[in-house]
PAKOL-528466 format. One record per residue (C-alpha): x negated, y, z; residue in one letter. Coordinates in steps of 0.02 Angstrom, whole numbers, plus 50000, padded with zeros to 5 digits. Layout:
! PAKOL-528466
XYZa ...
//
This chain:
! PAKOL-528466
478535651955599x 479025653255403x 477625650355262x 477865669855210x 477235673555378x 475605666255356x 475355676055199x 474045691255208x 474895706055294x 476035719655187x 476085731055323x 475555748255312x 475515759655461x 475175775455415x 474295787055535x 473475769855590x 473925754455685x 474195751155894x 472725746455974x 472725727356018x 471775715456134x 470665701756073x 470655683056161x 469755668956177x 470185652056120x 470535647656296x 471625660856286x 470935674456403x 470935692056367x 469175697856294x 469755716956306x 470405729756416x 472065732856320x 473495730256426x 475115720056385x 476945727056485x 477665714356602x 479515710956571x 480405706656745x 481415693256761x 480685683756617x 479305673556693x 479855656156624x 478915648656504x 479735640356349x 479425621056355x 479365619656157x 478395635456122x 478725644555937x 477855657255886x 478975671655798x 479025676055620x 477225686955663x 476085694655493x 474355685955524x 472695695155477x 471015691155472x 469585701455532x 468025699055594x 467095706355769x 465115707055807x 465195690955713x 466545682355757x 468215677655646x 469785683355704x 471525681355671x 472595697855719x 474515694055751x 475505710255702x 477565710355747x 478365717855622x 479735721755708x 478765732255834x 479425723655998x 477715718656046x 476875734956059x 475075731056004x 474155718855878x 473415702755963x 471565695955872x 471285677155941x 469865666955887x 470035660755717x 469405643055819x 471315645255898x 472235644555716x 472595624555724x 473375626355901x 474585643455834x 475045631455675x 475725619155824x 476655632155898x 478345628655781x 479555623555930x 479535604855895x 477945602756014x 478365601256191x 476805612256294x 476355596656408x 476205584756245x 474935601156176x 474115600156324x 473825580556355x 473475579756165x 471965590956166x 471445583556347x 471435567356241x 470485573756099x 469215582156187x 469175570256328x 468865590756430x 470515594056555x 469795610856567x 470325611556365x 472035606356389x 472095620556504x 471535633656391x 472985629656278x 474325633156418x 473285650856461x 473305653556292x 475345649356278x 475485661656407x 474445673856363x 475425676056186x 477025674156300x 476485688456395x 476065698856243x 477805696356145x 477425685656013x 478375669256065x 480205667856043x 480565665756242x 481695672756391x 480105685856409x 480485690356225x 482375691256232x 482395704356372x 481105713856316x 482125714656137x 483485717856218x 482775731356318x 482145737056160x 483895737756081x 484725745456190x 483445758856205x 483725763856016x 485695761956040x 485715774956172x 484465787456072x 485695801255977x 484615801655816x 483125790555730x 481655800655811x 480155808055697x 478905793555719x 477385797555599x 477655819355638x 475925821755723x 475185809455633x 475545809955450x 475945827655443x 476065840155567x 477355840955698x 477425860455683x 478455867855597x 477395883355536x 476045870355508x 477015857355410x 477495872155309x 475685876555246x 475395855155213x 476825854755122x 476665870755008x 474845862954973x 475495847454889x 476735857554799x 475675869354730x 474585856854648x 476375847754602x 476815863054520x 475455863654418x 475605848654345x 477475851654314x 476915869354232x 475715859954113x 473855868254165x 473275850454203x 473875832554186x 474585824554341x 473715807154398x 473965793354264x 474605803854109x 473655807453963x 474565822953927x 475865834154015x 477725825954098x 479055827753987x 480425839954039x 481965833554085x 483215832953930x 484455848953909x 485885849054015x 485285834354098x 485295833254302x 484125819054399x 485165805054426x 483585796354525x 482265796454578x 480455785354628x 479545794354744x 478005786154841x 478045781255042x 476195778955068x 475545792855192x 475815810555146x 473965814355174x 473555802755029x 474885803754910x 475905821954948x 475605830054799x 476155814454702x 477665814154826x 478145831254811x 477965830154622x 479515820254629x 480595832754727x 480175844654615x 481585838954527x 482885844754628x 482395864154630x 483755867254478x 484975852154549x 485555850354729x 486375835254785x 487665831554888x 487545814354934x 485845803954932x 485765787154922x 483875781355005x 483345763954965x 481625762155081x 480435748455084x 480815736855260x 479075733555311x 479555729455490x 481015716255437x 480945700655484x 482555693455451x 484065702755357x 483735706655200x 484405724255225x 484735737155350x 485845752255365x 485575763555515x 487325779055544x 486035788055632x 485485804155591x 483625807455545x 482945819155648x 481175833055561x 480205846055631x 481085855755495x 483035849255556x 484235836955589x 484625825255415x 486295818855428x 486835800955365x 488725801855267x 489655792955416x 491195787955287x 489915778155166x 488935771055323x 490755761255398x 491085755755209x 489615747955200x 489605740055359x 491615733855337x 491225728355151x 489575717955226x 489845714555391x 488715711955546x 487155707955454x 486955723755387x 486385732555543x 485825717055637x 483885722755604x 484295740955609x 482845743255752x 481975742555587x 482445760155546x 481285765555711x 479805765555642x 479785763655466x 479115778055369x 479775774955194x 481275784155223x 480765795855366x 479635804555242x 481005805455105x 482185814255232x 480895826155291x 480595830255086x 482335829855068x 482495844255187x 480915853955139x 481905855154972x 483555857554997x 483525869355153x 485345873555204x 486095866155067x 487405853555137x 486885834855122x 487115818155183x 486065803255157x 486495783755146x 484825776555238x 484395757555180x 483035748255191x 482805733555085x 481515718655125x 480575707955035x 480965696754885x 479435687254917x 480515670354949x 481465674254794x 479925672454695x 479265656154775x 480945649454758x 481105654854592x 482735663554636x 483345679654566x 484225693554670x 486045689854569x 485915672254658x 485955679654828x 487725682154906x 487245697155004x 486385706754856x 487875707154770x 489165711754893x 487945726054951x 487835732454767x 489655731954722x 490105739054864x 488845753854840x 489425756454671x 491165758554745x 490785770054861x 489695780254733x 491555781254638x 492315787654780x 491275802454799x 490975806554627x 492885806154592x 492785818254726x 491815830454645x 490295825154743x 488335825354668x 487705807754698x 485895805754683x 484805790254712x 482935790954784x 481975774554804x 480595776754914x 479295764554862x 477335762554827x 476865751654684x 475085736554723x 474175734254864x 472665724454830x 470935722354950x 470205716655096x 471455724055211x 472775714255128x 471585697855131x 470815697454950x 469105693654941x 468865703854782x 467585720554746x 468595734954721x 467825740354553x 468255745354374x 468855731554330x 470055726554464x 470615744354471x 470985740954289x 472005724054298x 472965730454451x 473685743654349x 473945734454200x 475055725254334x 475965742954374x 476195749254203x 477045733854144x 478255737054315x 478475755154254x 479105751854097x 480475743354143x 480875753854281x 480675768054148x 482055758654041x 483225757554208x 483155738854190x 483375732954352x 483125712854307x 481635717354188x 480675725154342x 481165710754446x 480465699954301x 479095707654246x 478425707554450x 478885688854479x 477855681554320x 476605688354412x 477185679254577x 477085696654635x 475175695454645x 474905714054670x 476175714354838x 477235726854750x 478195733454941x 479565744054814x 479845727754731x 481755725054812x 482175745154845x 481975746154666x 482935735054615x 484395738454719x 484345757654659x 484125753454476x 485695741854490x 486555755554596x 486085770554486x 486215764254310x 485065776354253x 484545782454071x 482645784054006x 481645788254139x 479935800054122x 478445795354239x 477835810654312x 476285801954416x 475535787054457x 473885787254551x 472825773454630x 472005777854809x 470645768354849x 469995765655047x 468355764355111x 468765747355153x 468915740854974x 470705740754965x 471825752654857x 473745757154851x 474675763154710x 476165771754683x 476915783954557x 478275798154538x 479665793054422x 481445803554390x 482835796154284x 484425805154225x 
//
């Protein structure tokens, strides 16, 4: 298991998480939620390793937990063990054979019955998905091949963000454009401006935009503040850079498949898509599962749509992961191999189509800090945090607003990223793919949770 993997969780599920069971530390199931046998994958590794899994704590009628989340959604449902298990899971690296676990604890405890409990509780996280094992291979496999065969990337979050209807999405949507639209008109200041948006320049036509990815019922009308932008402009081609919560190890992933709304079918531009994938080879789709269930583009395509209507479009859908390990390692995106093959050879294909008389346009799809209890501070979500966390974002914003790519990347490391910025690397990659001008920020808003957590994001549009 990496070191990032230990770090509080980034993931953000909106319409809410999977259920998940709770165990003991001898490793029997304390609830009644069920894990899905895999046949034919009964053997039990001998040097158990837990997978890259996001660890959270949490606490139950008074007990500490510790709830394993996959990222990559392969195991269906969260696992919360006994914090009392957490030195036996930090074991669990593949260089410890299970019988040496085993005798060692029957040693230390001089209890066989304790030694046992370990290899129930091997099996039991074998069982639910979270050990890299023959059970784990087929049932990724399974999973693989069960996106492969599916004709488009499937509407996760309608139903649950926003209504699967289409009459009904129609009224949620209008809603959050309305108040959008007054803001835009000037009869009230939008979230985090002291006075009205500037208009675009004259003659000017969005080149990009920022546009958030937290859950439309929180942040539409900031969302649809953003594609507000395109109701004098209609592009042609639209490059998405999403947030990868569910990666795990790629740092990107491009999906060909087409995005499918209650609203219509979004199509991906199928002679950008092979480019890419010829320019950067195999890796590029390796974690394209990714694409699933990850809402940070899904709800750009379904705004996308809501905006453009008929008007002919094709998207380029990437996500981008983390740069956390950049940071630690005090690396910066230049050094890395595959961040600049991906960029130059998204610049060439954005040369290509404009030389054809094509309207390329670049949306990053990206919330700003998450901060709180959810994402394991131990901090009161008052005033004054409220207030340093977006001194954090505004110092982000400005160099986004300046189209400096390496000044948001710098400005977000010196902080060693302390605000889990999850637009941090989508950012970046469109500001080095876009080149933009000035940018105007046309929202930025902090939304607070009953749990003492808060998520930010903000509306920006560059020409």
């Amino acid at each position: 298991m990496s070191d990032e993997s230990r770090e509080p969780s980034r993931i953000i599920l909106p319409g809410g998480g999977k259920p998940g069971g709770l165990v003991g530390l001898d490793g029997r199931p304390l609830s009644s939620a069920p894990a899905e046998d895999v046949p034919g994958a009964e053997r039990l590794p001998t040097h158990p390793r837990l997978r890259a899994v996001e660890m959270q704590e949490a606490r139950e009628g008074g007990r500490s937990l510790v709830v394993l989340v996959d990222p990559s959604g392969v195991a269906p449902q969260a696992l919360a063990i006994a914090a009392e298990a957490m030195p036996v899971l930090m074991m669990l690296d593949g260089t410890v054979a299970l019988e040496d676990l085993v005798g060692l604890l029957t040693r230390e405890t001089g209890d066989t019955l304790a030694g046992d409990s370990i290899r129930t509780l091997v099996e039991e996280l074998d069982r639910r998905l979270f050990l890299e094992s023959p059970r784990y291979e087929a049932a990724l496999n399974a999973v693989r091949a069960a996106w492969r065969a599916q004709p488009a990337r499937q509407a996760a979050l309608a139903g649950l963000s926003y209504p699967e209807d289409p009459a009904e999405l129609d009224t949620f949507l209008a809603a959050f454009e309305e108040t959008a639209r007054s803001w835009k008109r000037g009869e009230v200041n939008a979230p985090g401006l002291s006075s009205v948006a500037p208009s675009a320049p004259a003659g000017s036509a969005v080149r990009a935009l920022a546009a958030p990815h937290i859950d439309l019922r929180r942040g539409g009308p900031v969302t649809a503040r953003a594609y507000l932008e395109f109701e004098d402009s209609a592009p042609d081609v639209v490059f998405i850079f999403g947030t990868g919560h569910l990666m795990v190890e790629e740092p990107f992933a491009l999906t060909g498949k087409p995005f499918d709304t209650p609203l219509g079918m979004v199509h991906p531009d199928r002679e950008v898509v092979a480019a890419l994938e010829a320019a950067c080879g195999p890796t590029i789709t390796r974690e394209e599962l990714a694409h699933r269930d990850e809402h940070s583009i899904e709800f750009q395509a379904l705004e996308l749509k809501r905006r453009l209507g008929e008007h002919p479009f094709t998207i380029v859908p990437l996500l981008a992961g983390g740069f956390g390990g950049l940071v630690r390692y005090e690396r910066r995106p230049a050094d890395e191999p595959p961040v600049e093959t991906l960029i130059t050879a998204l610049r060439a294909e954005v040369d290509r189509l404009t030389a054809a008389g094509k309207r390329v346009v670049f949306v990053a799809g990206v919330d700003l800090s998450h901060v709180g209890a959810r994402f394991g501070d131990a901090m009161d979500m008052d005033a004054e945090t409220l207030a340093s966390v977006e001194k954090v974002d505004r110092a982000a914003i400005r160099a986004a607003l300046a189209g400096d790519a390496e000044g948001w990347f710098d400005t977000i490391a010196a902080q060693g990223d302390a605000t889990r910025i999850c637009g941090f690397a989508p950012m970046y990659m469109m500001l080095r793919v876009a080149q933009p001008g000035p940018g105007r920020l046309l929202a930025y808003e902090q939304s607070v949770e009953e749990s003492g957590s808060v998520v930010t994001y903000a509306s920006i549009a560059w020409p």
